[in-house]
N, C-alpha and C positions, 0 to 999 in steps of 0.2 A: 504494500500500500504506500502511495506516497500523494504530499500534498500542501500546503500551505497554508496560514491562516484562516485562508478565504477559498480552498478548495480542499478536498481528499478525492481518489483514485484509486480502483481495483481492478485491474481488468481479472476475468474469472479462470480464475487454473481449472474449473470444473464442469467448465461451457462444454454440453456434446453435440458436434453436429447434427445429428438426430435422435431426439429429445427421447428416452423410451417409453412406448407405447405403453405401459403400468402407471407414467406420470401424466399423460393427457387424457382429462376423461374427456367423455363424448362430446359432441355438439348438442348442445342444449337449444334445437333447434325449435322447439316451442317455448321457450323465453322469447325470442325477437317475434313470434306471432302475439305472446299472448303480450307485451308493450304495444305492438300497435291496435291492440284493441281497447285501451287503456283511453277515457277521457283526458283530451288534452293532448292525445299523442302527435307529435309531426317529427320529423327527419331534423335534427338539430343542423346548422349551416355549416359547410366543408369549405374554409376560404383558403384562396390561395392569399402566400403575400411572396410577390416576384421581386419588391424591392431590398426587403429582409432577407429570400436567399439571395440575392446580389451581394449584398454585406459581406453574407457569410459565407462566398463562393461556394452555390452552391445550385442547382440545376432548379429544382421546384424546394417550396416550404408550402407548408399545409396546414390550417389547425381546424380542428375539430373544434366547434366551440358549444359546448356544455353548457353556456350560462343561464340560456333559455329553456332549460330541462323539464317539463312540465310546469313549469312557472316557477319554479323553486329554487332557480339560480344555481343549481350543479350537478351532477350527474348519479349521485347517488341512489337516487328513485331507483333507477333501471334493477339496482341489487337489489334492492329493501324489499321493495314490489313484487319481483320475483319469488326472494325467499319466501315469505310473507303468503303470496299464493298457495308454495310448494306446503306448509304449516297449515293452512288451511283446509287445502283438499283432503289431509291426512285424516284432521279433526273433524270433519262436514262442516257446512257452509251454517249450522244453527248455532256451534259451538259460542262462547263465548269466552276470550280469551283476552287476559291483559300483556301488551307487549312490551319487554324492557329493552334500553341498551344502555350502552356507554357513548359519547362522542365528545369531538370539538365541533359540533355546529352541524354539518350539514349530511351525515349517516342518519344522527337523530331525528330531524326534521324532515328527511324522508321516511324513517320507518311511523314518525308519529301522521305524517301526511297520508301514509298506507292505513294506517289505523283508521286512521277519522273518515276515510270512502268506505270502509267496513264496518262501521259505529262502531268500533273496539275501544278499548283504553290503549295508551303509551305513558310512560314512565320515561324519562328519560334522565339520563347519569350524565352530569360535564363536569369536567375540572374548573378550580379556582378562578384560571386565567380565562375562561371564555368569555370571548369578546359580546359586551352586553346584545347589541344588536341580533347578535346570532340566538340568544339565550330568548327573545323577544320573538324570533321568528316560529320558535318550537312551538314558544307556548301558544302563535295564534294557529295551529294547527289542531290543539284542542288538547295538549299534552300536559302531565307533571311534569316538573320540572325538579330534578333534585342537584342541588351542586355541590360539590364533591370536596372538600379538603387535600386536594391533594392535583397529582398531573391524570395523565390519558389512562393510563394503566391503571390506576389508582381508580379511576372510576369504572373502569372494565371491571375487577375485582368487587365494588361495590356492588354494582350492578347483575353482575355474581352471585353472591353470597345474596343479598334482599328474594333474587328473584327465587334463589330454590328454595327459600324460609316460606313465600309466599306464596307459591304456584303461580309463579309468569313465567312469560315465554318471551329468553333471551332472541334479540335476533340482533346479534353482535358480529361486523365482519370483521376481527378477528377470531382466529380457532387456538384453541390450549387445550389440554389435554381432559379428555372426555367432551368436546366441544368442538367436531369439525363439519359434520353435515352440512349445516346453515351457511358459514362463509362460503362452504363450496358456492351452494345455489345461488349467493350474494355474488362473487366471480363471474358465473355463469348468466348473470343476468349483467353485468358489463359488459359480457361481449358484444350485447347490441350496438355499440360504439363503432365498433369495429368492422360489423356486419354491413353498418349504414356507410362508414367511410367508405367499403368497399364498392357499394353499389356506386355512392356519386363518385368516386375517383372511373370508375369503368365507363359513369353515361358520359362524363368529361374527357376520355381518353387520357388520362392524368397518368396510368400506367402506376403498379405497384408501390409500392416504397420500400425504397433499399435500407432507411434507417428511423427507427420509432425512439422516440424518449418519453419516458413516461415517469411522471412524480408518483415517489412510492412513502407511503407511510408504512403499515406493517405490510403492504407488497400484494394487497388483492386488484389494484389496478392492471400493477405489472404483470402480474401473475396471467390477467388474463390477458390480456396483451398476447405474450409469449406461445399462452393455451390456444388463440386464436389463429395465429401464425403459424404455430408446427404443424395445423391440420392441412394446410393449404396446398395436397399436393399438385404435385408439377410444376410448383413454383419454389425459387429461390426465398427461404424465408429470411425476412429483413433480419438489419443487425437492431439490439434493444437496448438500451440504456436505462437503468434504474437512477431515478433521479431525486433525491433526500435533502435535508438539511444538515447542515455541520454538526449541528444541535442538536440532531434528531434520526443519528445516522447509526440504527441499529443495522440494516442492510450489509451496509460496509463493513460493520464490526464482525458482524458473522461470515461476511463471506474469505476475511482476510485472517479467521481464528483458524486452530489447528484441524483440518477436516472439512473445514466447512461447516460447521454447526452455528446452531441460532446461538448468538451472544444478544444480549442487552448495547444497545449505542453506548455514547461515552457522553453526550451531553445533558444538559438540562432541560430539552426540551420544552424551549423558549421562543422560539425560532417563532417570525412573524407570518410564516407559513404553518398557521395552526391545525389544520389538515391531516401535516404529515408529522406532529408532534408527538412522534409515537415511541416506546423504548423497546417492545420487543417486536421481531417480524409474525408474521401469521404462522402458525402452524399447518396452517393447509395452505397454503401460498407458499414455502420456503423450496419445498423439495425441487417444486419446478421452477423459481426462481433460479438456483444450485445448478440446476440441467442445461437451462432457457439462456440466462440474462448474459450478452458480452459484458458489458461494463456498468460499474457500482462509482457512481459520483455523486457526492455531497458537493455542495456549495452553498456560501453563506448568504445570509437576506438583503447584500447588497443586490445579488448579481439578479434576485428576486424583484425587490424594485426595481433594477433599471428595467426589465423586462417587460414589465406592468406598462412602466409608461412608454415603453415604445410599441409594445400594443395597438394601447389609445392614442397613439401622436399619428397614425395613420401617414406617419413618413414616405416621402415620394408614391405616392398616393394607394398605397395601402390600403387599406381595411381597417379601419378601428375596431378594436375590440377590447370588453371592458373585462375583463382576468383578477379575479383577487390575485391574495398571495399566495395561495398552493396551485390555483389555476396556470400561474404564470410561470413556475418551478422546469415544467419541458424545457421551454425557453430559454430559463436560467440557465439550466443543463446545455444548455446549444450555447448559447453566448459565451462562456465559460469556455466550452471546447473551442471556439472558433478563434477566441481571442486571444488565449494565455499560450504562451510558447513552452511551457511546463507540462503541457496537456497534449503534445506534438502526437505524442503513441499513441495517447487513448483516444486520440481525433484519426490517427490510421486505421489504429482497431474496429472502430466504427463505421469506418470507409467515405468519413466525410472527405466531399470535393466537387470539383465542375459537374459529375455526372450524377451527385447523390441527388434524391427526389427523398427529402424527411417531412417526417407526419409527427404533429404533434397534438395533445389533447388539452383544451382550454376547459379544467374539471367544471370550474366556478365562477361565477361573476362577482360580485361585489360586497360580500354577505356580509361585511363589516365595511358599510357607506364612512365612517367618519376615518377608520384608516385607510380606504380605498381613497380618500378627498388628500389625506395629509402625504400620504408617498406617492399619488399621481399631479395633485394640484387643481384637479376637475372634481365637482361630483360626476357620478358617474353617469345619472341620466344624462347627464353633457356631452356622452362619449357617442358616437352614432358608430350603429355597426351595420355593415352590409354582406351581403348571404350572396357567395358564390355560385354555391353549388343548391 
């Protein structure tokens, strides 16, 4: 591992060409039917920005943007939704069931948004630090709101512990031990992302993509990423980047410990990308992480901001788009590589250059308006976005 104040670096000794089939499960090909049957559903926007890969010598840039997700501002629906279905059908549709998690913001407020179309209860678990706004959005979903003494994990564990006392039903995407089914399904309902990129990069001839970066907290975005990607035969599967905070960078710790086994990060988990403020990886996310991901990059919340705002500065006529701070973390990841001459290998490894075509996923918009106003200098309704694809 190597790295800098303002960055860390792994490329993986454990990457396999082809992922083994015992680690990719199916296509969860009724996930992406049963979202678009879903009130509210449309195909989230595929934009290109031709001037941003220009910057970063680079053939196409793509982003996915999430922030429009059912009205909810990030893409977490797609899991919660899912699982949530999958807990349902098992129980019959009369049952009545109260739903707990853990979060920073926006897992919560999709599983409590799940909840309130099914008149269920939600409960939700946050840490100390979550940013009031986001704490606000839960609760107009219809949920409890319990806040936590402590960080992410700390409320996972909460949330833990109340719900078996109580008979709720966790729907946490992370897995620990006795606790993996659910995140799976939570994965598997992200691949809709994926599913749609593909469709509009195909109707646009935009042509595959050689390099994905994806912000990982405990690693169910990436994870499915990776899951999506190894099925795709006949095609060259992209290179992946797991993309963390410094602060918040269990990914890297694990994958750079002896073996490759799940370690705890090394920071504080403080990081302005509250998202990804996670200290352990998923349990059912890691093994295919370990198989899947080239390279493990932390970078700090500078490289986060600048990201954000060049986003919404819609430079050399771009696209605006409004990216909190974990939204904007892919990004972070790209700029980081493209720039620092410290990062030369890990920008080979990746096979960034004139011919790359990179995809990247904007999770979130603006779920904290008064920090989104103070590191971009816009509110964010200010920010106009326009829909490529």
């Amino acid at each position: 591992m190597r790295g800098t104040e303002r960055f860390r670096v792994a490329l993986n000794p454990y990457r396999q060409d082809s992922v083994p089939a015992a680690l990719v499960p199916p296509r969860a090909a009724d996930a992406f039917t049963f979202h678009r049957s879903l009130p509210g559903y449309r195909q989230t926007p595929l934009l290109a920005l031709p001037a941003l890969a220009a910057e970063c010598g680079l053939r196409t840039l793509w982003v996915k943007d999430e922030g429009r997700r059912f009205g909810l501002d990030a893409f977490k629906a797609l899991g919660a939704s899912w699982a949530i279905h999958r807990v349902m059908s098992h129980r019959g549709s009369g049952a009545r069931v109260t739903f707990a998690t853990a979060t920073d913001g926006n897992h919560g407020r999709a599983v409590a948004w799940t909840a309130r179309m099914l008149r269920q209860k939600a409960v939700i678990f946050v840490p100390r630090n979550t940013a009031p706004a986001r704490i606000t959005a839960i609760r107009r979903e219809g949920a409890e709101v319990v806040v936590v003494d402590g960080n992410y994990d700390d409320a996972v564990r909460r949330a833990a512990s109340e719900s078996a006392a109580r008979g709720w039903q966790v729907i946490s995407d992370t897995a620990y031990p006795g606790y993996v089914d659910i995140p799976r399904w939570i994965m598997a309902g992200y691949e809709t992302i994926f599913a749609e990129a593909t469709e509009q990069l195909d109707a646009a001839a935009g042509g595959s993509p050689t390099a994905v970066l994806l912000q990982a907290g405990v690693g169910g975005l990436a994870c499915a990423g990776v899951c999506f990607y190894s099925r795709r035969g006949g095609e060259s599967r992209p290179r992946v980047a797991a993309v963390e905070p410094t602060d918040a960078d269990c990914l890297l710790e694990s994958i750079a410990s002896p073996g490759g086994e799940i370690r705890e990060g090394r920071g504080g988990q403080c990081s302005i990308m509250a998202g990804l403020n996670c200290g352990t990886p998923s349990l059912a996310a890691w093994p295919m992480l370990r198989a899947g991901i080239d390279l493990f990059l932390a970078v700090d919340d500078g490289f986060a901001e600048e990201a954000m705002r060049r986003l919404a500065s819609g430079h050399g006529g771009d696209p605006r788009i409004v990216a909190g701070e974990s939204g904007a973390a892919g990004l972070a990841g790209l700029l980081a590589l493209c720039r620092e001459p410290a990062l030369g290998q890990a920008r080979q490894a990746m096979g960034l250059g004139p011919a790359s075509r990179v995809l990247l996923v904007n999770t979130e918009g603006a779920t904290d308006p008064a920090g989104y106003r103070r590191i971009v200098g816009v509110a964010p309704d200010r920010v106009g976005v326009q829909a490529a694809c």
